[in-house]
C-alpha atoms as a printed R data frame, in Angstrom:
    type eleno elety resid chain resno       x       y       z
1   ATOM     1    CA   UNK     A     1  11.260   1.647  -4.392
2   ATOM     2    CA   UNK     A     2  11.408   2.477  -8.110
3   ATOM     3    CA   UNK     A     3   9.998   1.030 -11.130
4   ATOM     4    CA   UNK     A     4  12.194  -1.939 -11.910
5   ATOM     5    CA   UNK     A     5  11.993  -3.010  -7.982
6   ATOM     6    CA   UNK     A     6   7.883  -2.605  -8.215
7   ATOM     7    CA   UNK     A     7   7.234  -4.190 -11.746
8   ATOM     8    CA   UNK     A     8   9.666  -7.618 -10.038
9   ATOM     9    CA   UNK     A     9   7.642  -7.726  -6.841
10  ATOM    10    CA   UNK     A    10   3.946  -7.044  -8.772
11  ATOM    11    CA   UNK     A    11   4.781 -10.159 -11.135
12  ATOM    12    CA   UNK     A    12   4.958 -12.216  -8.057
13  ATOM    13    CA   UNK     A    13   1.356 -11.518  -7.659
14  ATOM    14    CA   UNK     A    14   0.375 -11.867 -10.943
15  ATOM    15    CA   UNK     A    15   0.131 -15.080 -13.156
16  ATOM    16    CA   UNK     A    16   0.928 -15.901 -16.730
17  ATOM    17    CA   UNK     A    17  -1.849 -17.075 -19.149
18  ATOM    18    CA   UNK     A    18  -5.127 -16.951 -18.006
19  ATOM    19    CA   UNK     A    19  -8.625 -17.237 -19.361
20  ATOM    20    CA   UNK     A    20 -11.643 -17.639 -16.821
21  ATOM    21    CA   UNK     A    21 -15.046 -17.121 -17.816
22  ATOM    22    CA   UNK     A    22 -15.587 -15.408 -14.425
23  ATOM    23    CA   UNK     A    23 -13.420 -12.975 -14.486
24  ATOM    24    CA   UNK     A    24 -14.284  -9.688 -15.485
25  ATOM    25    CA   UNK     A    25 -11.201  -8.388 -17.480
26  ATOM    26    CA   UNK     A    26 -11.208 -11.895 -19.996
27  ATOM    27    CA   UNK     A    27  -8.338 -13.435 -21.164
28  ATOM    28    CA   UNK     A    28  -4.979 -12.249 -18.850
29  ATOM    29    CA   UNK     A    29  -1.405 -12.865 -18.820
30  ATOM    30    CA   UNK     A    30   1.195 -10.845 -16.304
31  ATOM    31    CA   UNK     A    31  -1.690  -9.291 -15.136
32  ATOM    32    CA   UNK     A    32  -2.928  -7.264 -18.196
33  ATOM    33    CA   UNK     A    33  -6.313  -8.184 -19.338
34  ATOM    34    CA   UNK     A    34  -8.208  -8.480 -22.683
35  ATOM    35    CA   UNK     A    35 -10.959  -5.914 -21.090
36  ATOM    36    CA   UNK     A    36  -8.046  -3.376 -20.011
37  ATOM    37    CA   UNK     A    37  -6.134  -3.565 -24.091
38  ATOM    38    CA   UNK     A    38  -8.877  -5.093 -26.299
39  ATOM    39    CA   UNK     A    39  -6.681  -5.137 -29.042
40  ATOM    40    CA   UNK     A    40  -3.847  -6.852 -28.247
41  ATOM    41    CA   UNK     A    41  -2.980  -9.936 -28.239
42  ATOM    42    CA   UNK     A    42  -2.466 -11.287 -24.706
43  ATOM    43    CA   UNK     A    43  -1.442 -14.568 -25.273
44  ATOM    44    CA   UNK     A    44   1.306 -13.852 -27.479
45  ATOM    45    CA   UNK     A    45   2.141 -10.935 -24.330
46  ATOM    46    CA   UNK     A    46   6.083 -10.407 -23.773
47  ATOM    47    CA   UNK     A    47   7.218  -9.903 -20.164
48  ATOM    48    CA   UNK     A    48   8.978  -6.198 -21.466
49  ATOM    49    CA   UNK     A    49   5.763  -5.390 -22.978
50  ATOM    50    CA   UNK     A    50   3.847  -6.223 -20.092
51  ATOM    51    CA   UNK     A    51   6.441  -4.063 -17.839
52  ATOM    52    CA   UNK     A    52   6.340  -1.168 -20.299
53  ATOM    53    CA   UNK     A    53   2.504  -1.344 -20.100
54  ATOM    54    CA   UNK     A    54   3.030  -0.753 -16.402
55  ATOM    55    CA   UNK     A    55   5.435   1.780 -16.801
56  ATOM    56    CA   UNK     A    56   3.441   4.158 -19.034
57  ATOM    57    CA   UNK     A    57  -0.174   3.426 -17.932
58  ATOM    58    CA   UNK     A    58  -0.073   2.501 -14.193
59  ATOM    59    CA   UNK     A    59   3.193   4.018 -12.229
60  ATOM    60    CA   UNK     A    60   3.424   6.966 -14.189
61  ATOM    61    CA   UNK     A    61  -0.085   8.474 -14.039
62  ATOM    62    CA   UNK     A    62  -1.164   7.021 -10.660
63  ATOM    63    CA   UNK     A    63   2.197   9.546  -9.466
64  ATOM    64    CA   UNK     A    64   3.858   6.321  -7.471
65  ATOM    65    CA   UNK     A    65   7.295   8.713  -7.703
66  ATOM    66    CA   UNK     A    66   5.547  11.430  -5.874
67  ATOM    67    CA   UNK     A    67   4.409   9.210  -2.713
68  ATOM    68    CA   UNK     A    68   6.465   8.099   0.422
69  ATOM    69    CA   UNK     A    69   8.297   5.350  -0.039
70  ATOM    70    CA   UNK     A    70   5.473   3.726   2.747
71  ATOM    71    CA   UNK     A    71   3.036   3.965   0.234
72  ATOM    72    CA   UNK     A    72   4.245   3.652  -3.546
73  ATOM    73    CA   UNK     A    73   4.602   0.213  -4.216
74  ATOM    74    CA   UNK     A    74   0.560  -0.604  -2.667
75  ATOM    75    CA   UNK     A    75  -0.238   2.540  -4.346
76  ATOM    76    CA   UNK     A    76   1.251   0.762  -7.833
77  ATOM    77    CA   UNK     A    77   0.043  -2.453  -6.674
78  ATOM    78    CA   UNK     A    78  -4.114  -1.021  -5.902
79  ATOM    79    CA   UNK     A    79  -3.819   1.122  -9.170
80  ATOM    80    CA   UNK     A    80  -3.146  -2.212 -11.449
81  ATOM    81    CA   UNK     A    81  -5.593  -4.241  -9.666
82  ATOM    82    CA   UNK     A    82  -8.662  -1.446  -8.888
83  ATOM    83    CA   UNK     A    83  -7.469   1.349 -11.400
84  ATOM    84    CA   UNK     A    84  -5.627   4.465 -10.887
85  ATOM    85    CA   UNK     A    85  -8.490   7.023  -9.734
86  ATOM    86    CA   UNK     A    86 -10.001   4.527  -7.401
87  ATOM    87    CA   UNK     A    87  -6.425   4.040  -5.849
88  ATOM    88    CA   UNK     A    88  -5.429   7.430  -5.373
89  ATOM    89    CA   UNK     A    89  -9.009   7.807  -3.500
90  ATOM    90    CA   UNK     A    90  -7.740   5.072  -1.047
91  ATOM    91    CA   UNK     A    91  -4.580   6.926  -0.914
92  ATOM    92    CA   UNK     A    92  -6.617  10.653  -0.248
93  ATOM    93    CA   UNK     A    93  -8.755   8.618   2.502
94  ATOM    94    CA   UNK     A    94  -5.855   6.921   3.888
95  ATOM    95    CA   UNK     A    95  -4.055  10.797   4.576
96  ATOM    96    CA   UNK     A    96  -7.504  12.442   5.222
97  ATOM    97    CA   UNK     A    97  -7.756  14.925   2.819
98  ATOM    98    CA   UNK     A    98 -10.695  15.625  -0.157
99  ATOM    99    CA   UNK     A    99 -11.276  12.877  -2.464
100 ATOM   100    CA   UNK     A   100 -11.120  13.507  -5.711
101 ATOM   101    CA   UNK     A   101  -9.044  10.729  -7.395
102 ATOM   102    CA   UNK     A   102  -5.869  12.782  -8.015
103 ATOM   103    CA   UNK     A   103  -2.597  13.916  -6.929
104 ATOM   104    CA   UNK     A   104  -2.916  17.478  -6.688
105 ATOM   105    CA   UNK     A   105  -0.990  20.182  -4.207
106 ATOM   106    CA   UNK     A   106  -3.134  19.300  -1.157
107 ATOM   107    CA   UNK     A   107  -3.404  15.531  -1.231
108 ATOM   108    CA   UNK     A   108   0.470  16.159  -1.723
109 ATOM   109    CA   UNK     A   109   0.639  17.980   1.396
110 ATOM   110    CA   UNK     A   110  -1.519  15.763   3.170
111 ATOM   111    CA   UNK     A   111   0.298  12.412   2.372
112 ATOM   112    CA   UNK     A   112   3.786  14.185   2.964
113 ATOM   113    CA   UNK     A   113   3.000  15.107   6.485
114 ATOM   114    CA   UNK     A   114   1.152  11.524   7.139
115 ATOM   115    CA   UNK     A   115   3.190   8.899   9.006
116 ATOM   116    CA   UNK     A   116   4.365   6.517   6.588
117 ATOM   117    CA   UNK     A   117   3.235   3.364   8.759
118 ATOM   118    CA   UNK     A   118   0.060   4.868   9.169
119 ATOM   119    CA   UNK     A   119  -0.669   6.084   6.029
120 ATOM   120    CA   UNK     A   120   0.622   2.208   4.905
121 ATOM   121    CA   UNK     A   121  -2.236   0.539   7.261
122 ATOM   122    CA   UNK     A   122  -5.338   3.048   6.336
123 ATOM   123    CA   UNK     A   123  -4.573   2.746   2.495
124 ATOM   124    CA   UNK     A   124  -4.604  -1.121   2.707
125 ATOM   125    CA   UNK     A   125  -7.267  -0.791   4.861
126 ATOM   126    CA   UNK     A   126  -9.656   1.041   2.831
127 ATOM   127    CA   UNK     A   127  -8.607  -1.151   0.018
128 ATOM   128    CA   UNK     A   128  -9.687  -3.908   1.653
129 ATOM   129    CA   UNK     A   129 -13.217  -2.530   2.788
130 ATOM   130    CA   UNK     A   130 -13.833  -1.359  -0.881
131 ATOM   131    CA   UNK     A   131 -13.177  -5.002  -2.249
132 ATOM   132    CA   UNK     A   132 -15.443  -6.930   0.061
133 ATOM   133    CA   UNK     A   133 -17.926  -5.377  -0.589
134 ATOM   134    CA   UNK     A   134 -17.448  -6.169  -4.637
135 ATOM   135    CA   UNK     A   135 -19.927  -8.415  -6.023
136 ATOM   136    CA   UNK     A   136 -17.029 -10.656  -7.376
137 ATOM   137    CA   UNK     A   137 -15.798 -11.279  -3.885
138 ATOM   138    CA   UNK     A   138 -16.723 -14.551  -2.947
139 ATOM   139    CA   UNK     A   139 -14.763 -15.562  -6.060
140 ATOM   140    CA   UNK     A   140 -11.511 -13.628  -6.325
141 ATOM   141    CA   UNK     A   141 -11.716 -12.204  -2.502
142 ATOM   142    CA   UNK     A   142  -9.127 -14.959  -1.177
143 ATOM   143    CA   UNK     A   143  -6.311 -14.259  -3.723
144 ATOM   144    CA   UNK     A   144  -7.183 -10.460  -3.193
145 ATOM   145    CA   UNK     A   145  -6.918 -10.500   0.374
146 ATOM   146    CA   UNK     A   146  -4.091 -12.923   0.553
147 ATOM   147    CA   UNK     A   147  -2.359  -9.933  -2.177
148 ATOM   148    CA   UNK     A   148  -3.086  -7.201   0.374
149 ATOM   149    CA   UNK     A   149  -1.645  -9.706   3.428
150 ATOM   150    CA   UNK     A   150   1.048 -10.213   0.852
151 ATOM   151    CA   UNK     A   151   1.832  -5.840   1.015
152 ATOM   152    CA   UNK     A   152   1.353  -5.825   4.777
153 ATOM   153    CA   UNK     A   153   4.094  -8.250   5.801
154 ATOM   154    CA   UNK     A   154   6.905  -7.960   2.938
155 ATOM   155    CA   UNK     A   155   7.511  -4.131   3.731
């Protein structure tokens, strides 16, 4: 999957204009929060602004090119929703090797000799764990999981 094919499938998962006092990032739109880019201005948010913002500050450093295919678009998708470092630990958990929080020449190794499915299943699996155990589950826990469920069964 590249870029263009990611971006298309992570909009369907994310809304347009939001503002709920209970969530943590603020004011959204596509997915990109007022916590995340304090100083712009969400509302007024373009959908090729939005998809360069993903380009330049989620796919390229979380290294979604240098995963198996298995792997990159839930690594893209965990990275926007939980942050790059603590995705690439659910990736380094998910292929058993040190946890560190980035793509370096032995997590490399260790996700290139995983089994794709496998690899797949753990990552989304430890993703999972982490969140329900977040204080703001019994709020957003339902559209996360159903996100994850989502990953699982449109492979």
């Amino acid at each position: 999957m590249n870029f263009d094919l990611a971006f298309e499938k992570l909009i369907g998962h994310e809304g347009g204009y939001v503002n709920d006092p209970k969530d943590p990032g603020g004011e959204t739109k596509f997915g990109i929060s007022k916590r995340a880019y304090p100083k712009l201005d969400i509302k007024a948010l373009t959908m090729t602004s939005a998809a360069n913002i993903y380009l330049t500050d989620y796919w390229i450093p979380a290294g979604c090119e240098l995963v198996p295919e298995a792997v990159r678009y839930d690594l893209f998708d965990a990275a926007v929703n939980s942050g790059i470092r603590q995705a690439i630990i659910w990736l380094q958990q998910a292929a058993g090797t040190s946890v560190d929080g980035s793509i370096g020449p032995k997590t490399k190794a260790a996700i290139g000799s995983a089994d794709g499915a496998e690899l797949h299943a753990k990552f989304n699996g430890y993703r999972l764990k982490f969140m329900t155990d977040l204080t703001t589950w019994d709020r957003f826990g339902k559209g996360w999981a159903r996100r994850i469920a989502a990953n699982l069964i449109n492979v």
